[in-house]
N, C-alpha and C positions, 0 to 999 in steps of 0.2 A: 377724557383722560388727561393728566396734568403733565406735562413735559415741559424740560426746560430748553430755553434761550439758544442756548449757543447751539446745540446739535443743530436748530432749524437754520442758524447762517450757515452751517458750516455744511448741510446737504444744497441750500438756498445757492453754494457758491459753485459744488459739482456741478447744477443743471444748469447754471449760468454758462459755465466752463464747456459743456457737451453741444449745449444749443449755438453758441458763438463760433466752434471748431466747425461743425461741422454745417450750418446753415441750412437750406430747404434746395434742394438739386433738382433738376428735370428729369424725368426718367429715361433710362437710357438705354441702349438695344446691346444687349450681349452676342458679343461678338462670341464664332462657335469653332469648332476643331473634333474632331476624334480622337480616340485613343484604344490601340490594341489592345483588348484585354482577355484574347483566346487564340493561342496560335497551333498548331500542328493537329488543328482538325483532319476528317477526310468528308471532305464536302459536306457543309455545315449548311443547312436547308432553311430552317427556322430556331428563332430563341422564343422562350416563352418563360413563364411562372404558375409556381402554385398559389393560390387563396393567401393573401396573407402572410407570405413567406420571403422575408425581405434580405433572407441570407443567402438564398440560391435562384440562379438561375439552370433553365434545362434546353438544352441544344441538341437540335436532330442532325441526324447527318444520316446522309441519302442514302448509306449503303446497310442502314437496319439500329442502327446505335445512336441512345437519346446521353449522353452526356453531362454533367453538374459543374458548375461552377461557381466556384465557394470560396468566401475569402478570400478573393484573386485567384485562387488555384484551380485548374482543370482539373477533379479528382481522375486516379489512375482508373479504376473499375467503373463501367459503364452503368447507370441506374437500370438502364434497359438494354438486352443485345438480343433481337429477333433475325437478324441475318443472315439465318439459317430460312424463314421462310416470304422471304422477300427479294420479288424480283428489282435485282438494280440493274438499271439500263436508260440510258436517254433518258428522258421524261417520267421513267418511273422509280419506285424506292419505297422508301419510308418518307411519306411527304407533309403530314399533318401530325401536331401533340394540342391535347386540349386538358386540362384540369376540370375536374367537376364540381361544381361550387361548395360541394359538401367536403371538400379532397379531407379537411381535417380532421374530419371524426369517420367520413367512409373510407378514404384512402383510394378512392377510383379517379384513374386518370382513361382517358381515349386516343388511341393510336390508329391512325388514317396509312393503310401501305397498301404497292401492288405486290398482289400472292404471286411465289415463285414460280406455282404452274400454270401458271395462261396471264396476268397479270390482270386479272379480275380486281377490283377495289376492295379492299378489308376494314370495315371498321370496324374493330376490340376495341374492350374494354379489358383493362389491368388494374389490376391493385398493390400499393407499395406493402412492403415486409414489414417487421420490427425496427432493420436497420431503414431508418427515415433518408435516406441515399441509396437504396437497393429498392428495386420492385420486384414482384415475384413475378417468375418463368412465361407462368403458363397462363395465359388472357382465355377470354369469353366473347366468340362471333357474334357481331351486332346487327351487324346490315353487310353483302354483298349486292356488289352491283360490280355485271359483265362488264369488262370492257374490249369495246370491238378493234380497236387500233392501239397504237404503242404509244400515243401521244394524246396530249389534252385529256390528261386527270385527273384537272384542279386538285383536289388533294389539301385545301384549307379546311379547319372546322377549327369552332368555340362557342362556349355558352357564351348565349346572348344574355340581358339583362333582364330576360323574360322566365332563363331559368332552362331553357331549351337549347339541345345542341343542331348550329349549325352545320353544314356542311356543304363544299364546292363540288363538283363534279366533274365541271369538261363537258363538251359535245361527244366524246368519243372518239374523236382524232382524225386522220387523215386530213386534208384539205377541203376547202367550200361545204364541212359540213353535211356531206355525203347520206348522211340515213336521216337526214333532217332531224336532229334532234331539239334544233333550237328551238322549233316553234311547234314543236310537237309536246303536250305534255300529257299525254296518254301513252301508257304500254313500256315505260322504257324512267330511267331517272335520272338520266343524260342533260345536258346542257340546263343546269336548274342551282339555285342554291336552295336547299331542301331545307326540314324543320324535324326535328323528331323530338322526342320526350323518354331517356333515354330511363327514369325512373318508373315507368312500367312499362307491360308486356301484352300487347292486342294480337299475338302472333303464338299464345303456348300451346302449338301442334306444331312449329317450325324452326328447330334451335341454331335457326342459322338467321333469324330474325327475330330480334330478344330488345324491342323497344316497342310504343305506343306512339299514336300518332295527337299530337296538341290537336283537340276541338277546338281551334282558333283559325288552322292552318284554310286558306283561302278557297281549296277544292274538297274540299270536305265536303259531301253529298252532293258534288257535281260532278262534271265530268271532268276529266285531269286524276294526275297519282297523288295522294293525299298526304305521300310525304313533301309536297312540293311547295316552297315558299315565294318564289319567283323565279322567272325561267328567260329565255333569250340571252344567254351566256353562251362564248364559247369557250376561255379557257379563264374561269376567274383565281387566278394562279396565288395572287395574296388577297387576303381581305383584311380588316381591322374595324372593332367595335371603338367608339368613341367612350373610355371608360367612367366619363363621367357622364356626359350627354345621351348615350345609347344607339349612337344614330353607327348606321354601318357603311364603311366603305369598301371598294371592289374594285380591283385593279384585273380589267378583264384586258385578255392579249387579242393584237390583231389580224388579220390573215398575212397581208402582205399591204395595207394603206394606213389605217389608223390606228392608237393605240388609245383608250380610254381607263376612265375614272369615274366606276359608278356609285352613286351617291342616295341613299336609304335612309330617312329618318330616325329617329325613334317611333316616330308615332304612326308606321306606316301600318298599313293590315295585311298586308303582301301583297301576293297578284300581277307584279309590276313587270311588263315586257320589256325588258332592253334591247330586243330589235335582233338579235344573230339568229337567222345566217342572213337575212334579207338585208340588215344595217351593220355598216361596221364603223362604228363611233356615229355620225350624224350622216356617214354616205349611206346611197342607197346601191347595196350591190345589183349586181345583173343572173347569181345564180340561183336555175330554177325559175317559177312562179311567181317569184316574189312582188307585192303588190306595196311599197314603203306607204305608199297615201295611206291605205285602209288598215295601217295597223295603227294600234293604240298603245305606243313605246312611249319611254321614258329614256328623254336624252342624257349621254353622261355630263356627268357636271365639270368634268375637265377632257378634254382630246389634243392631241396632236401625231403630225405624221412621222409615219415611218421614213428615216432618210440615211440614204447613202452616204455622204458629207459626212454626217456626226457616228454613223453606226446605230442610229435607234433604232428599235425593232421588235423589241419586246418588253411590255410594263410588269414593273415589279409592284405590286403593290406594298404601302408601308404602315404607316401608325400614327396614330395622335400622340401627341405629346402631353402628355397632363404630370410632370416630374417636378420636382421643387428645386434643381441644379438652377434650373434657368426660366423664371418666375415669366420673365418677358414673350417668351413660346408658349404660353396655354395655349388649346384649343388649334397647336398647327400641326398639320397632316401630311409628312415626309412620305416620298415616292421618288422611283427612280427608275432607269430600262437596263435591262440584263446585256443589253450590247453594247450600249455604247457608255456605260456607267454613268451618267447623266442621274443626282440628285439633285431634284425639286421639294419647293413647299408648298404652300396656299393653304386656303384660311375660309372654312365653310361661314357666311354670314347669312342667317333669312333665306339659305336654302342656294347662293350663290357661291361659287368659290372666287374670291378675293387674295389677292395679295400675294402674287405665284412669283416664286423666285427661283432662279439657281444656284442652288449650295455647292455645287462639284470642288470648285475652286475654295470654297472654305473650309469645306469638311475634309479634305485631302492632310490624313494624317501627317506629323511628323514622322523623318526618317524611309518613309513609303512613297512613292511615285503617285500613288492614288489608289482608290479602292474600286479592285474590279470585277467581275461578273458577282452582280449583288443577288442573289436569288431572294433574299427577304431581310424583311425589318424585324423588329420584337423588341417586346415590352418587358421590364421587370417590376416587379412588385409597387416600386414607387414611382412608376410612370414614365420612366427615363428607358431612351429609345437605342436598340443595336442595331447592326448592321452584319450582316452577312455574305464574305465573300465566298463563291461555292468555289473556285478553280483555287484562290490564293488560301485556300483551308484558313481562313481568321475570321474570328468575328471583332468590331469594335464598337466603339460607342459614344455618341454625341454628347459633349459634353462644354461647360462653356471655358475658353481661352484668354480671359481677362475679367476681374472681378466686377461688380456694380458700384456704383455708388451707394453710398449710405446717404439718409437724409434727414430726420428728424429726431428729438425726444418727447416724449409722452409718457402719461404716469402710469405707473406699471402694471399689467394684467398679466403676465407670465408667473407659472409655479416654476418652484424650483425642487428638481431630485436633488438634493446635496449629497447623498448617499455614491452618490456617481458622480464626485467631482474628484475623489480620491485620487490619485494617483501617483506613481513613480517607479522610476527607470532604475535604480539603485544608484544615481547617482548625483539625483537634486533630489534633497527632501520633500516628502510628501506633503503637496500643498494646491493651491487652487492652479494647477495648469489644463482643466480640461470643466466644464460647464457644458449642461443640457437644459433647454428650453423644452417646458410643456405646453403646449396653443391651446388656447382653449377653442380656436375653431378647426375644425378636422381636416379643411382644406388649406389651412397655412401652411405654406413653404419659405425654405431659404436657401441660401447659397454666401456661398465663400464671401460676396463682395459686400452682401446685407451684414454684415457684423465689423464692428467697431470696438475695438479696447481703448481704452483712458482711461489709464493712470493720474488721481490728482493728490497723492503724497506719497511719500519716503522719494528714494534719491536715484531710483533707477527710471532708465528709460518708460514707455510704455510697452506691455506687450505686445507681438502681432499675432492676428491669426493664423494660424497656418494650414487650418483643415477646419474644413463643416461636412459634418456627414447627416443629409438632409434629409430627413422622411416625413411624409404627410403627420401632422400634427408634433413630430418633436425635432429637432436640430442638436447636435451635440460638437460643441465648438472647440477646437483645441489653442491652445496657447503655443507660443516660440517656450515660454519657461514658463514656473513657478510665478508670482505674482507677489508683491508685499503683500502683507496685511493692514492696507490701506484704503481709501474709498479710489473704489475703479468701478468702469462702466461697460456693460455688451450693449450694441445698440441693433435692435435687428429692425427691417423696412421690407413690409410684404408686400403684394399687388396689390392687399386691398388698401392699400394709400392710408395704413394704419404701423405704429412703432411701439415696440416691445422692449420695454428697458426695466434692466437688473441693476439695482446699485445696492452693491451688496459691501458689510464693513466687517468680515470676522473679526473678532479676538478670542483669547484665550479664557472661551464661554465653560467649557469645563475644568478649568484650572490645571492640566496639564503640564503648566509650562510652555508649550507651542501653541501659535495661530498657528490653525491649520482648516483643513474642509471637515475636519472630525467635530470642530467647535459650530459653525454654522449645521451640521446634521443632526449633532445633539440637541440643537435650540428646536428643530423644525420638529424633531419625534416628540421632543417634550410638548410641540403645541398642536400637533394631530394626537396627542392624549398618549401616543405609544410608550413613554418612559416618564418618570414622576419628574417635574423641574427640577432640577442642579438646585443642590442647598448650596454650592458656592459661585458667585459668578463674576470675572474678570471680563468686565464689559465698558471700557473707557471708550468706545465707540467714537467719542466726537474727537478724540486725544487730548481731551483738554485737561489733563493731569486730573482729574479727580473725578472719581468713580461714582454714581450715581443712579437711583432706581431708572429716571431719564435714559438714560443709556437702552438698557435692555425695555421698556415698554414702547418706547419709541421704535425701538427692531420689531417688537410685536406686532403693534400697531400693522408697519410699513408691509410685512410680511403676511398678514392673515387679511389685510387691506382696508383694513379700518380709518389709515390715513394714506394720502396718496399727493403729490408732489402739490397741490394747492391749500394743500395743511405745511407742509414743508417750505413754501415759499412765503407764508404767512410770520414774520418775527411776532409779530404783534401776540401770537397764542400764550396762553398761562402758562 
């Protein structure tokens, strides 16, 4: 295609301009903090998400009420209020929400509570209304399981990535373990993280048991309960799937010596002992029978002691991180202790946990002393991790305290919505102050410090960033103002050690009278075929005072990627 001369110096001089600003940087560790973004809960248990739903979050709180929060705001009316048949007390509640991977077209979600008359374990199933913030009333019993004491009833569950709901249980409480449940997996569904398949029904003479059991599950036609996926648990109070990886983690609590972090694959087949009551993290207790040589356990992959000094005493278990805020955190697994509020990381590698640090001191919001009794972590839609304080009713959320560096240019692989660049406040005209990136890979993230603006004409400063609002495959970047209509640059820099750049030059493509983002949207609908091309077009692109078919097929080109910045570095072309 035949273009002329000058556009190619005059793009030839942007990337000159971009590359020399800003040079090749080291990558560099983002520094982290929290931020309140829920206050006047009543003991807020765990935060979770629906499938795919990257506007809300849903927060339990212990006393029967699952909460939304949306657009920064705590809706007033609860999605769920069972409170009426939930015992709240100590250790028991509303302790577990799970989403079911169909939530979008079945609208079934699972709620894990102890029932108000004995505190026996309730798993329901509920489904949401019309109003997509409201669930209806009335749920469907799924699995009961007695419980004999007031304590230790674990109380996690979530689909796995196998499609099946987990669930944690507790030994059943009291101290040392008393009805031996941990190493007993017959008669009872006590100290076990179980498996069921909550999408049929092996139980239709029993409507108080309204699930199947996965042909995969490890005691399937042996001896053992066939709901059972691994057992030697005593209280696995948090747990967290790895949501890219699959692999599960288990923050089981200890009696009165050690606290652990047990560590699951993906590729496990279940079966696996972790040792309670006979082991408590890697010790070998004294009650009872117990014989540690001749068992066949699996030690946790992270332990340490309980101590008077710091207040440790009991593990919270937390979350992976796989969020696009803070690109440098993939694959790390925040955990913390409900007494002495002690957050930790570490970093599963080849089956090792690597690289254990304490966060206490960084994450220690502003304006807050620190964040304390954390009962749980949680994830939202885009991987980005809460926190949960139960006494101080808040929940907050890690996020990072200083931008990244930017580091290179590269020729450009990013779509562009221009449709969604619009915007204005009624009091700067409507023009390029806000840009979204489309990734072509589904795992690219960004963040605040990956984006660069340059400005390389008219007479105003450059813009800054001021906001990325980051989700797995798109970023949407805001500007301080409006922007000339002159060549300017986004520069973004993801993990994978790869850069995304936009250089975009509107003009007044549909003769209007204004640059604005209406001219670059019209160019883009006319070349996905959605509107016939502008019979008229005001496309001085290079500013070189005279108008040219250059102009606009040269945009074409740039845009549909027919050329790409080593056609633009080339003067030498026709």
């Amino acid at each position: 295609m035949k273009s002329g001369g000058i556009l190619h110096l005059s793009f030839s001089m942007t990337v000159v301009l971009c590359a020399s600003q800003l040079g090749r940087a080291q990558p560099v560790e983002t520094p982290l903090t929290t931020v309140l973004v829920a206050s006047g809960l009543d003991q807020p248990l765990y935060v979770t998400h629906a499938p795919g739903d990257h506007a809300r979050v849903f927060i339990v709180e212990q006393g029967g009420k699952i909460k939304i929060l949306k657009g920064g705001d705590l809706l007033p009316t609860p999605f769920l209020n069972i409170a009426s048949v939930v015992k709240n007390s100590g250790e028991r509640g509303l302790l577990g929400l799970a989403f079911h991977p169909g939530y979008a077209t079945n609208g079934e979600f699972y709620v894990n509570y102890s029932r108000g008359a004995d505190g026996a374990t309730m798993i329901a199933r509920y489904t949401v209304s019309e109003d997509p913030d409201l669930a209806n009333p009335t749920g469907e019993i799924i699995l009961v399981i007695p419980q004999p004491y007031t304590n230790h009833n674990g109380g996690w569950m979530d689909f796995g990535p196998d499609g099946y709901l987990y669930i944690s249980t507790g030994d059943g409480g009291d101290g040392e373990d008393p009805l031996q449940t941990g190493q007993n997996n017959v008669g009872d569904l006590l100290g076990n993280m179980l498996r069921i398949d909550v999408n049929g029904d092996d139980f239709p003479g029993n409507s108080l048991l309204n699930y199947a059991i996965p042909p995969s599950n490890p005691f399937v036609g042996i001896e053992g309960e066939d709901e059972i996926w691994s057992y030697g648990l005593r209280n696995a109070w948090r747990c967290a799937f790895d949501s890219e990886l699959g692999d599960l983690y288990m923050g089981d609590v200890g009696q009165s010596a050690r606290e652990e972090i047990n560590f699951q694959p993906a590729s496990s087949i279940g079966g696996e002992n972790y040792g309670w009551r006979c082991l408590e993290g890697t010790i070998c207790t004294t009650f009872g029978a117990c014989q540690c040589e001749a068992l066949d356990t699996v030690p946790p992959t992270y332990e340490y002691d309980q101590d008077p000094l710091t207040a440790a005493c009991s593990v919270t278990g937390g979350e992976v991180y796989r969020g696009c805020a803070i690109p440098d955190l993939q694959g790390t697994y925040f955990f913390a202790d409900f007494c002495s509020a002690d957050i930790w990381s570490l970093r599963m590698v080849n089956g090792v946990a690597t690289d254990f640090r304490n966060r206490t001191a960084e994450l220690d919001p502003a304006g807050v002393s620190r964040i304390e009794w954390i009962s749980s972590f949680g994830r939202d839609a885009d991987g980005e991790i809460y926190i949960c304080d139960l006494f101080g009713n808040n929940v907050f959320k890690i996020v990072p305290s200083a931008p990244l560096a930017v580091i290179e240019t590269d020729p450009p692989d990013s779509a562009i919505d221009a449709r969604r660049h619009v915007e204005s406040d009624g009091l700067t005209p409507v023009g390029w102050s806000q840009i979204t990136y489309a990734f072509g890979d589904p795992a690219q993230c960004a963040s605040l410090g990956n984006f660069v603006a340059l400005q390389t004409g008219g007479v105003l400063d450059p813009p800054t960033i001021t906001e990325v609002d980051a989700k797995p495959n798109t970023a949407t970047v805001a500007l301080s103002r409006v922007i000339e209509s002159r060549a300017w640059t986004i520069i973004y820099h993801g993990e994978s050690q790869t850069t995304i750049r936009i250089a975009a030059l509107p003009a007044d493509i549909n003769a209007d009278g204004t640059s604005n983002a209406i001219d670059l949207a019209t160019l883009v609908d006319a070349l996905r075929g959605e509107i016939a091309m502008p019979p008229t077009w005001s496309t001085d692109i290079d500013r070189s005072g005279i108008l040219t078919g250059c102009d606009l097929l040269t945009t074409i080109d740039l845009l549909t990627g027919a050329i790409g910045n080593e056609a633009l570095l080339d003067a030498s072309l026709p």
